[in-house]
TIVO-2410 file (N, C-alpha, C; in nm, 3 decimals):
# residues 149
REC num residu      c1      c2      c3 atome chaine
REC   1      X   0.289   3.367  -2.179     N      A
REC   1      X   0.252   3.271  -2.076    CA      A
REC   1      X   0.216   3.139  -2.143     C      A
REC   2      X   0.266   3.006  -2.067     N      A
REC   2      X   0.273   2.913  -2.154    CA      A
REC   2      X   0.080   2.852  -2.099     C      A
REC   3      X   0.048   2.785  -2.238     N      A
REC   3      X  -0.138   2.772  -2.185    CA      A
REC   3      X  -0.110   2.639  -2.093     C      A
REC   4      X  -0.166   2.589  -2.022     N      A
REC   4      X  -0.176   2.444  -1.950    CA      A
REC   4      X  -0.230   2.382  -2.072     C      A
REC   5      X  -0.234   2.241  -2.092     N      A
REC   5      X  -0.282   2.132  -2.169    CA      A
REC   5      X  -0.333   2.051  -2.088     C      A
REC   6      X  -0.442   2.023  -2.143     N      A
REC   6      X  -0.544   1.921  -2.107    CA      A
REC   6      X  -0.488   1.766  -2.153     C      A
REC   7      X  -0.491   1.704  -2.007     N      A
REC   7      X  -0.447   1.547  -2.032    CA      A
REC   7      X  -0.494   1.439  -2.131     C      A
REC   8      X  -0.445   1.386  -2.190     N      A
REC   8      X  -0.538   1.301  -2.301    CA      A
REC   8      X  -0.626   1.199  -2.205     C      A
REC   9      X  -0.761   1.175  -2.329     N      A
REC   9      X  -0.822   1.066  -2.255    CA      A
REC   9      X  -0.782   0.937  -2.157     C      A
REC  10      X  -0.674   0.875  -2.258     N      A
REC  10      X  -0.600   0.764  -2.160    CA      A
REC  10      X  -0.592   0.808  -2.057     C      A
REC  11      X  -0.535   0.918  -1.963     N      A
REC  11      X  -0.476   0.979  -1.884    CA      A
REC  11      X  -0.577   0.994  -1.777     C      A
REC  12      X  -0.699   1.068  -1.827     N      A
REC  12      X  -0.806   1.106  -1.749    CA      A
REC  12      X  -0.913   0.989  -1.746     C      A
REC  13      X  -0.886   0.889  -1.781     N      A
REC  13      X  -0.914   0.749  -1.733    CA      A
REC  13      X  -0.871   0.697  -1.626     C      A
REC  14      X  -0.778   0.699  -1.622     N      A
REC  14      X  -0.690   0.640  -1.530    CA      A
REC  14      X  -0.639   0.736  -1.385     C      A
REC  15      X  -0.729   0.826  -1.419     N      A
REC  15      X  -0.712   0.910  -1.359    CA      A
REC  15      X  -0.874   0.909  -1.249     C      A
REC  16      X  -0.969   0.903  -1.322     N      A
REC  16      X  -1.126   0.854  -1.242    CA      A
REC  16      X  -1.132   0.719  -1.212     C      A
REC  17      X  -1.038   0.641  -1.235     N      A
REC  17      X  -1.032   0.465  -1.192    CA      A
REC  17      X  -0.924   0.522  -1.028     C      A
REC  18      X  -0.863   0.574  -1.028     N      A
REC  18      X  -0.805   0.608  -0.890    CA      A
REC  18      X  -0.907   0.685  -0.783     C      A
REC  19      X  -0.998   0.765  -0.864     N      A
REC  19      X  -1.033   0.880  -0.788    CA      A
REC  19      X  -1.172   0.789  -0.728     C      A
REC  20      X  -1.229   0.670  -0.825     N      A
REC  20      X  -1.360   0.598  -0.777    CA      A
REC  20      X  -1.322   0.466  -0.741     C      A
REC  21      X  -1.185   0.449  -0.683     N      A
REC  21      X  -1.153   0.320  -0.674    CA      A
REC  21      X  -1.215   0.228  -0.746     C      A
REC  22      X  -1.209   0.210  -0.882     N      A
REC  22      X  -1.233   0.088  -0.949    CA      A
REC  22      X  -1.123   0.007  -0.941     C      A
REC  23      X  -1.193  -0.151  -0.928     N      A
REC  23      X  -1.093  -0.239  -0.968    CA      A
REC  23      X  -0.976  -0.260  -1.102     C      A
REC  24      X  -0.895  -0.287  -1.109     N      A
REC  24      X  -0.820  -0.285  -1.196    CA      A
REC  24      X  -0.804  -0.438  -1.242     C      A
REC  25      X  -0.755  -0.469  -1.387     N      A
REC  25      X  -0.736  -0.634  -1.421    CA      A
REC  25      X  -0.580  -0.587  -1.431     C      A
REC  26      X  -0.521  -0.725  -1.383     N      A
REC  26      X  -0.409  -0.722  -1.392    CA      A
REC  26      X  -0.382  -0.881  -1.455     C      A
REC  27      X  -0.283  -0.896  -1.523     N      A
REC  27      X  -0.259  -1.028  -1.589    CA      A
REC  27      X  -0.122  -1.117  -1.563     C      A
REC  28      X  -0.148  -1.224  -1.516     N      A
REC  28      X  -0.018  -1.266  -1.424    CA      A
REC  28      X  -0.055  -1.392  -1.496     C      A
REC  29      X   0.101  -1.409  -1.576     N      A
REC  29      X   0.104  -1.575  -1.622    CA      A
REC  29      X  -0.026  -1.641  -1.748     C      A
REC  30      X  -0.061  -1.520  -1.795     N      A
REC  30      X  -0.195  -1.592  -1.853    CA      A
REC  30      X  -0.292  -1.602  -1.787     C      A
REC  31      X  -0.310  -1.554  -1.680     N      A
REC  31      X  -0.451  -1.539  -1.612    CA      A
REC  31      X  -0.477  -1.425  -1.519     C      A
REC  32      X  -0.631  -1.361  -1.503     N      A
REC  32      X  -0.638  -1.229  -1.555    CA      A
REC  32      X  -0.710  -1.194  -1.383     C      A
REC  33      X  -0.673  -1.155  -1.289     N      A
REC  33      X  -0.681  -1.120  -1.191    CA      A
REC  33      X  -0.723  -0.973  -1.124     C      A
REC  34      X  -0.846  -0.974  -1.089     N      A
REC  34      X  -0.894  -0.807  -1.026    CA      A
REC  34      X  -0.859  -0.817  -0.893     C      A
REC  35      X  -0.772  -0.660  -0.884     N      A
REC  35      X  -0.769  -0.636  -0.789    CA      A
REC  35      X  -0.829  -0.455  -0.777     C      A
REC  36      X  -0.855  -0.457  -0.587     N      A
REC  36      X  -0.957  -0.362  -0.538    CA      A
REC  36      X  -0.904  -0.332  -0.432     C      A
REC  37      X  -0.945  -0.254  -0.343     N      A
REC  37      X  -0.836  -0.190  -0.244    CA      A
REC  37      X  -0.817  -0.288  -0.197     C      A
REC  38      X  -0.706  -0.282  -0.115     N      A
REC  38      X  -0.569  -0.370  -0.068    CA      A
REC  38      X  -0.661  -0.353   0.090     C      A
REC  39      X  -0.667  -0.439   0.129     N      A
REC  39      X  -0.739  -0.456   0.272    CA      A
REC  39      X  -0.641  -0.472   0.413     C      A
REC  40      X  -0.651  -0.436   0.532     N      A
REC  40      X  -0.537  -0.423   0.622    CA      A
REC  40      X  -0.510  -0.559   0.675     C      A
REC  41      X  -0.578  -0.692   0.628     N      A
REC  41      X  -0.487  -0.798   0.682    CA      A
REC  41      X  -0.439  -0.826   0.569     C      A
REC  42      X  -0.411  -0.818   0.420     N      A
REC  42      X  -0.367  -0.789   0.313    CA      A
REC  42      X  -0.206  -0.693   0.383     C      A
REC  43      X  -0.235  -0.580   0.387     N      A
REC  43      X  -0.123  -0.490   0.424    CA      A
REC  43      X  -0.012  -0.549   0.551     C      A
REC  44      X  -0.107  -0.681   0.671     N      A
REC  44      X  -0.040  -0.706   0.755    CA      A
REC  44      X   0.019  -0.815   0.739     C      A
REC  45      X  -0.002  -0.866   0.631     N      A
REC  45      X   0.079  -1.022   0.587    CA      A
REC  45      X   0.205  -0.938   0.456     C      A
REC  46      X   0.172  -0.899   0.416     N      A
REC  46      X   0.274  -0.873   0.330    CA      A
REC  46      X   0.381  -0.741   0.409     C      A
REC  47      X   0.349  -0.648   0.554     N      A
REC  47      X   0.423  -0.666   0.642    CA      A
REC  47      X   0.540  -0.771   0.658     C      A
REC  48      X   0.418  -0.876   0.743     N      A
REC  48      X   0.496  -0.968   0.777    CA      A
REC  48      X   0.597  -1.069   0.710     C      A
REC  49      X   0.554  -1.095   0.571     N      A
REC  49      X   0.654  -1.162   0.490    CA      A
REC  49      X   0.792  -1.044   0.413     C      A
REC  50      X   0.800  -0.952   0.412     N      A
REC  50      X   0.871  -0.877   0.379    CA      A
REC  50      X   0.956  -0.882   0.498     C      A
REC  51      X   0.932  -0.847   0.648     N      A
REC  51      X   1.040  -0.905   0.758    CA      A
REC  51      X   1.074  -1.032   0.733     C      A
REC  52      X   0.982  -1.099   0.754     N      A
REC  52      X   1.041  -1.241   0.792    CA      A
REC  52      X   1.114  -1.369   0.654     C      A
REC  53      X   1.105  -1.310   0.500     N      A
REC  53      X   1.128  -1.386   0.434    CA      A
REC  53      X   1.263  -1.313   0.411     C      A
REC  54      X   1.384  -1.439   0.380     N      A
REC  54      X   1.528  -1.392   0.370    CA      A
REC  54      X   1.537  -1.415   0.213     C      A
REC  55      X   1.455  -1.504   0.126     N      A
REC  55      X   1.525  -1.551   0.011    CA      A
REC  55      X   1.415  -1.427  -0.092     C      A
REC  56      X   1.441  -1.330  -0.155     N      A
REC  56      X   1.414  -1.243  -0.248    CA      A
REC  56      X   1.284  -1.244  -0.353     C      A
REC  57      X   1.320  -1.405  -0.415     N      A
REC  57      X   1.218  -1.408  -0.499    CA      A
REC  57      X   1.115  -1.510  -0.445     C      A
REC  58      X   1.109  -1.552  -0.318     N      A
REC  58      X   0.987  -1.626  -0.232    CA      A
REC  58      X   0.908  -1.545  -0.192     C      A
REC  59      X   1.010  -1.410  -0.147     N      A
REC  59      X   0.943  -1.292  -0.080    CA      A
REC  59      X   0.843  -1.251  -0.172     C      A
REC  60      X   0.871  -1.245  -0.321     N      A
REC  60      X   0.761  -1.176  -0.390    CA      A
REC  60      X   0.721  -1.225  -0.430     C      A
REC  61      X   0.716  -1.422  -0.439     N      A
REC  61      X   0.607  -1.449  -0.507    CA      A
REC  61      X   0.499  -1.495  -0.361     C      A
REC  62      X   0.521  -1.474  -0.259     N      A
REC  62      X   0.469  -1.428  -0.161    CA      A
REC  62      X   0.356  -1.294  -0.137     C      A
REC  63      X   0.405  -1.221  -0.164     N      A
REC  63      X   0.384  -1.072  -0.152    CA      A
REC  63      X   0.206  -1.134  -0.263     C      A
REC  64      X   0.278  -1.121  -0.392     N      A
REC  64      X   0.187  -1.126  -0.516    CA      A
REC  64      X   0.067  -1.233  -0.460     C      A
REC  65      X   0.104  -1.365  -0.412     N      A
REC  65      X   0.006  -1.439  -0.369    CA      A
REC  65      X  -0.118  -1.355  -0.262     C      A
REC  66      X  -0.027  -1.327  -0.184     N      A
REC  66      X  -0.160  -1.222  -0.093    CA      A
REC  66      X  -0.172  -1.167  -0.131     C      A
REC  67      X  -0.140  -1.050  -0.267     N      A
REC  67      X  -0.213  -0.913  -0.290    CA      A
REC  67      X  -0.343  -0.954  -0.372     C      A
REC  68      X  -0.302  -1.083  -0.459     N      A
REC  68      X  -0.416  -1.153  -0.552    CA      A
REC  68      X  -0.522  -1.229  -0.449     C      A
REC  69      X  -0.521  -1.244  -0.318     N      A
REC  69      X  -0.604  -1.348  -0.284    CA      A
REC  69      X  -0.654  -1.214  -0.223     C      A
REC  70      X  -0.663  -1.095  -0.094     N      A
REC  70      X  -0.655  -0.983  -0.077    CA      A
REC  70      X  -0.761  -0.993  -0.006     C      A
REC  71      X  -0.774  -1.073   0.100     N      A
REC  71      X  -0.860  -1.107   0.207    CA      A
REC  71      X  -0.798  -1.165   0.352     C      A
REC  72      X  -0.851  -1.199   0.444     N      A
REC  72      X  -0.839  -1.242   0.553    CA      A
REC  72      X  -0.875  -1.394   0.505     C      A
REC  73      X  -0.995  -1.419   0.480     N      A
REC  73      X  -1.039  -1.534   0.504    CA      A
REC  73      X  -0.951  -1.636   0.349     C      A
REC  74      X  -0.959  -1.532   0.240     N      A
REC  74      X  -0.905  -1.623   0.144    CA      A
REC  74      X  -0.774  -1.637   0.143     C      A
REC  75      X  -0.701  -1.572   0.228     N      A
REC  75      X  -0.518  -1.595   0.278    CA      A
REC  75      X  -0.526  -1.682   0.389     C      A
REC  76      X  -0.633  -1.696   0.460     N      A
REC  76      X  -0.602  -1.835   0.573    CA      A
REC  76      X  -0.602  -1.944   0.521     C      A
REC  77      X  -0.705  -1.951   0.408     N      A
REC  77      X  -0.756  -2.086   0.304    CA      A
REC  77      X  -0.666  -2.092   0.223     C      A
REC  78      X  -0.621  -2.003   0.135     N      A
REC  78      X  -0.576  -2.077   0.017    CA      A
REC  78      X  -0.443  -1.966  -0.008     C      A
REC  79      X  -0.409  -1.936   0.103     N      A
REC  79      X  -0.264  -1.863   0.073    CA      A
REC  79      X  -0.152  -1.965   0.072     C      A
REC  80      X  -0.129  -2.065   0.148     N      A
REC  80      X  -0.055  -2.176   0.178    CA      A
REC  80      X  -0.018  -2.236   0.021     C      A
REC  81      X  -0.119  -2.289  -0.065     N      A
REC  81      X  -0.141  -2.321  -0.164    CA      A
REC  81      X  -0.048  -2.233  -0.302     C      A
REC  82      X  -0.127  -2.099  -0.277     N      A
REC  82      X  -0.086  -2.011  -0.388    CA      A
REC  82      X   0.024  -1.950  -0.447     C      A
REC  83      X   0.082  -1.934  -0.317     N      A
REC  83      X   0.226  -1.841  -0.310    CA      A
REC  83      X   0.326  -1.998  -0.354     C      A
REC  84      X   0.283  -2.107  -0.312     N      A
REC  84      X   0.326  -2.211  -0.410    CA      A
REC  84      X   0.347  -2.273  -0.496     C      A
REC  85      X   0.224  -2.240  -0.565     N      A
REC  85      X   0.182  -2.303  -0.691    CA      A
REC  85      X   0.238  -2.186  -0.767     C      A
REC  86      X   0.267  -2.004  -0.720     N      A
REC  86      X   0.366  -1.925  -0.836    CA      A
REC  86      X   0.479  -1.985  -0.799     C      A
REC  87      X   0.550  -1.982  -0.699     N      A
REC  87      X   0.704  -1.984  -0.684    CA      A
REC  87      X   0.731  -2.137  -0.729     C      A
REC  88      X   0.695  -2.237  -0.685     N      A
REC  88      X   0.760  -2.392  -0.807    CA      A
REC  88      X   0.678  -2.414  -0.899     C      A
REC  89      X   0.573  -2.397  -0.900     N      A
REC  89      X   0.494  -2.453  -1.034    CA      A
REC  89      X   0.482  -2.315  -1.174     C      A
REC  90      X   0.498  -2.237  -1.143     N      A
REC  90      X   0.466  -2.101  -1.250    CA      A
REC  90      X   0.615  -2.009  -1.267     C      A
REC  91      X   0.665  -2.049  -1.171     N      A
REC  91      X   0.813  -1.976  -1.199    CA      A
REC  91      X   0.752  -1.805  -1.189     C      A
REC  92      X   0.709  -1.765  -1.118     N      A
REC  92      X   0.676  -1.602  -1.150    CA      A
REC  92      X   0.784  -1.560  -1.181     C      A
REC  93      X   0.848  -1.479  -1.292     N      A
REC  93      X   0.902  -1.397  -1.312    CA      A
REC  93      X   0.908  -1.243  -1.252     C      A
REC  94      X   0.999  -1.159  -1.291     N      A
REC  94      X   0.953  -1.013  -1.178    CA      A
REC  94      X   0.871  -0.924  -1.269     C      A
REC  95      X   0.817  -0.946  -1.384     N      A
REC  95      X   0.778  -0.867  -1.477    CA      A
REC  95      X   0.629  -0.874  -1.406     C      A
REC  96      X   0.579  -0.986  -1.355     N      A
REC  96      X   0.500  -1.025  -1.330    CA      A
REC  96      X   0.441  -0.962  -1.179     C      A
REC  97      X   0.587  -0.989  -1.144     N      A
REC  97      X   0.557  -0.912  -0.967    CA      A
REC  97      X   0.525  -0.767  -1.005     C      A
REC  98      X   0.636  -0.691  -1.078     N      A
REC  98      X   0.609  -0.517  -1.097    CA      A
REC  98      X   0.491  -0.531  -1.127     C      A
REC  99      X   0.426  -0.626  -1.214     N      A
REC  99      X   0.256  -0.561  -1.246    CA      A
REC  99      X   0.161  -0.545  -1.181     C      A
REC 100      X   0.171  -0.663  -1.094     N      A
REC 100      X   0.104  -0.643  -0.958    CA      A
REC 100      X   0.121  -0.563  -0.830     C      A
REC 101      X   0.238  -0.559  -0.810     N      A
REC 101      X   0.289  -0.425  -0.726    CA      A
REC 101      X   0.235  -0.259  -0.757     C      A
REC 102      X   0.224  -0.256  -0.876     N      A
REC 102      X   0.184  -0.104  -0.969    CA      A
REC 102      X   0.094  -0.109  -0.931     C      A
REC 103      X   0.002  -0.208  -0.949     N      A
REC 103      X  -0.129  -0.214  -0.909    CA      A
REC 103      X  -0.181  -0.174  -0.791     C      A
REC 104      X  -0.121  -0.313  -0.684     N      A
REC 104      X  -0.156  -0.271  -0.613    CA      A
REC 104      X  -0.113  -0.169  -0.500     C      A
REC 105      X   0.008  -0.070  -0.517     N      A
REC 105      X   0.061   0.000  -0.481    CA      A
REC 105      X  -0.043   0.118  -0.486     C      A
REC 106      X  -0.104   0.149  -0.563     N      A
REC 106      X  -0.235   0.226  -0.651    CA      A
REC 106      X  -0.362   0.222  -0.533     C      A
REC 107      X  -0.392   0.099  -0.469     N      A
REC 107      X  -0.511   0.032  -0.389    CA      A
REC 107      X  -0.494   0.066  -0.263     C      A
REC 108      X  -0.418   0.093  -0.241     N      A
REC 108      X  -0.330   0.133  -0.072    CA      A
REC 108      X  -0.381   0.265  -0.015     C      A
REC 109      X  -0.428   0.292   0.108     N      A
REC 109      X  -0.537   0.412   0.175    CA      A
REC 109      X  -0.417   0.470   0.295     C      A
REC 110      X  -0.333   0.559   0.179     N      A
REC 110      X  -0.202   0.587   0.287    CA      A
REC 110      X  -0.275   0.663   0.398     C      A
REC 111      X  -0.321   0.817   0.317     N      A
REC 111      X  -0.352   0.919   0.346    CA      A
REC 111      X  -0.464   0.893   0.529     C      A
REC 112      X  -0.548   0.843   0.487     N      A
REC 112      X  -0.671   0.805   0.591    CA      A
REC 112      X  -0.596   0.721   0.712     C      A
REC 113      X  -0.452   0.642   0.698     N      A
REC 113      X  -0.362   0.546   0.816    CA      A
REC 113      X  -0.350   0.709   0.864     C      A
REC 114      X  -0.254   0.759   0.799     N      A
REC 114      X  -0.175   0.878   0.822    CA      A
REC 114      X  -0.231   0.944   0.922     C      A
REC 115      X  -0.353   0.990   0.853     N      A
REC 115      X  -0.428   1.102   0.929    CA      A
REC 115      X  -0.534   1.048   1.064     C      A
REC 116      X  -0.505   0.895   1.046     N      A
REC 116      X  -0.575   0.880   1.220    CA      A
REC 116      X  -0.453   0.824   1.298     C      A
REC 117      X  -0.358   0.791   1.256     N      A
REC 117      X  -0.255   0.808   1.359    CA      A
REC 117      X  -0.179   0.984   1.417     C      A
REC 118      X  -0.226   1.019   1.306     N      A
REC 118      X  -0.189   1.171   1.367    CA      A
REC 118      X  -0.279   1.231   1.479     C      A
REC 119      X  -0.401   1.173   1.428     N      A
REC 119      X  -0.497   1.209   1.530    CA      A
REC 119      X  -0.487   1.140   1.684     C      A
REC 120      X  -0.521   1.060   1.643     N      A
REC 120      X  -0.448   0.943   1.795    CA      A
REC 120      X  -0.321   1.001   1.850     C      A
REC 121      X  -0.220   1.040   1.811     N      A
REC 121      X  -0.095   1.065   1.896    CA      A
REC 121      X  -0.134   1.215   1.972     C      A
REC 122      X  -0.210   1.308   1.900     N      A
REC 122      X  -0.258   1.430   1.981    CA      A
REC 122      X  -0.326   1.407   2.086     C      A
REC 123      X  -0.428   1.295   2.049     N      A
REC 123      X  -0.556   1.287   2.193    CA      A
REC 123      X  -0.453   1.186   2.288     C      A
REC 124      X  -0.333   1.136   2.299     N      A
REC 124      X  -0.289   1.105   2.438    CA      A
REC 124      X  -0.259   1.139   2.520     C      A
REC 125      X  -0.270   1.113   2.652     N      A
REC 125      X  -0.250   1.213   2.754    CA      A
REC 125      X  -0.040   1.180   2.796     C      A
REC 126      X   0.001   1.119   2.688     N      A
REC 126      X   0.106   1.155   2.714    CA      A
REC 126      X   0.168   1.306   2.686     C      A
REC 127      X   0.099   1.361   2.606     N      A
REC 127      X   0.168   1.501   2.566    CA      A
REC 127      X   0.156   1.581   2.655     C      A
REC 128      X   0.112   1.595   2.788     N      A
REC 128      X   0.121   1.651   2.888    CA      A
REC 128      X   0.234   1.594   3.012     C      A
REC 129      X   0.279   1.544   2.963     N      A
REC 129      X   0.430   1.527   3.022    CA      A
REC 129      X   0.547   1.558   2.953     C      A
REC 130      X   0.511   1.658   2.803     N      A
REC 130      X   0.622   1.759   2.760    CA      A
REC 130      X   0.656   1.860   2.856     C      A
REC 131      X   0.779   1.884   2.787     N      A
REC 131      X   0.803   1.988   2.841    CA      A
REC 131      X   0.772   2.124   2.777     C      A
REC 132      X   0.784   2.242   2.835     N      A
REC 132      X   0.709   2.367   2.742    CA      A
REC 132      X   0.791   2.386   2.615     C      A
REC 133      X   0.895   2.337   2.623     N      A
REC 133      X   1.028   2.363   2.506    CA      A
REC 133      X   0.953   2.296   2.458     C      A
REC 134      X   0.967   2.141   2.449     N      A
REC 134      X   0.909   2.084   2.376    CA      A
REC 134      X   0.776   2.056   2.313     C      A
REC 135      X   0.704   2.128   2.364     N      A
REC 135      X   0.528   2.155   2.322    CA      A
REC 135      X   0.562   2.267   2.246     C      A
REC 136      X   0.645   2.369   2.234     N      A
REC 136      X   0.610   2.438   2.142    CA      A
REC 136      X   0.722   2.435   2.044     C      A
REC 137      X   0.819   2.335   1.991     N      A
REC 137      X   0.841   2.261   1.886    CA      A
REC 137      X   0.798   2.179   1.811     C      A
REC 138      X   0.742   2.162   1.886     N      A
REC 138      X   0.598   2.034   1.873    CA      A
REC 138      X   0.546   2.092   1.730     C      A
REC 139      X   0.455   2.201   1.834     N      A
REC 139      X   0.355   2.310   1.779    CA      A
REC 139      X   0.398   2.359   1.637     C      A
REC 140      X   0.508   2.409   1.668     N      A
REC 140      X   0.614   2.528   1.552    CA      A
REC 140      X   0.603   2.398   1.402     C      A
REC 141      X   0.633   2.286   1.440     N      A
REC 141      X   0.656   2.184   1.363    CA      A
REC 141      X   0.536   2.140   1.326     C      A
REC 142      X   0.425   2.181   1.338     N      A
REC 142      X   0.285   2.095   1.270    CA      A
REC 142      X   0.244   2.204   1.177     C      A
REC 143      X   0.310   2.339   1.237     N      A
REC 143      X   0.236   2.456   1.168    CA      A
REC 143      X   0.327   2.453   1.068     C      A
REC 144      X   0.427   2.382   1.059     N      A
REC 144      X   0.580   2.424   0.924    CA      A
REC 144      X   0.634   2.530   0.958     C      A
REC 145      X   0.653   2.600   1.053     N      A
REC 145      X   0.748   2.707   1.110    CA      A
REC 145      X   0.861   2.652   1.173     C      A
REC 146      X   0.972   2.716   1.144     N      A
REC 146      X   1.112   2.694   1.242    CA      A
REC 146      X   1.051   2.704   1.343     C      A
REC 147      X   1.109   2.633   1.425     N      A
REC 147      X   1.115   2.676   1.572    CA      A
REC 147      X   1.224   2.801   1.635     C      A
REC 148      X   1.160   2.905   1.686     N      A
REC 148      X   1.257   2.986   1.733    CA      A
REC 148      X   1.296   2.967   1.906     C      A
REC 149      X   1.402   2.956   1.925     N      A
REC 149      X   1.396   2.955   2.077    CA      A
REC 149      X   1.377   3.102   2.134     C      A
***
């Protein structure tokens, strides 16, 4: 039987910086930027610029501008500014975007969206306008069972 191995330190570092949400430094351009969970008007602007931007690398030096500013109030103020001053004045490169993306890809509270929209779609009183077929596919399907007819 093969033994399990214990992760090296690096590993199990980086491993209690996820589990206690610590901030992370990330380094963009020569200057050294913390980021901390990704906040939901954070998540709803970079939404929105991912629809609405057509040209690729505006989109991400977009994206990067809000994940670094990672507020409401500091993306009304000084997002206009920022996502500018990377894309003509700093040239972001994408080496630059992946670092911040890793990052903050890391900061993101999938699990807790997940599990109160799951919750919310049970407590509506639309599910009583299934049909019995369909309530108990429903059912069969939350438990991970085929459905048998």
């Amino acid at each position: 039987m093969k033994e399990k191995e214990t992760p090296d330190i690096v590993l199990q570092k980086k491993l209690d910086e996820l589990y206690s949400a610590t901030p992370e430094k990330v380094n963009v351009n020569g200057h050294t930027y913390t980021i901390g969970w990704v906040h939901n008007g954070t998540q709803r602007k970079v939404t929105h610029i991912m629809q609405n931007e057509e040209d690729p690398q505006k989109a991400h030096c977009k994206t990067v501008a809000a994940i670094l500013l990672n507020g409401k109030f500091k993306i009304f103020f000084f997002y206009w500014f920022m996502w500018r001053w990377l894309y003509y004045v700093k040239d972001l490169d994408n080496v630059d975007v992946l670092r911040v993306l890793d990052v903050a890809k890391k900061k993101v509270q999938h699990e807790a969206f997940y599990l109160a929209t799951m919750y919310l779609t049970e407590m509506t009183d639309l599910m009583m306008t299934m049909t019995k077929e369909e309530v108990k596919r429903f059912q069969a399907a939350r438990r991970g069972e085929p459905h048998t007819p």
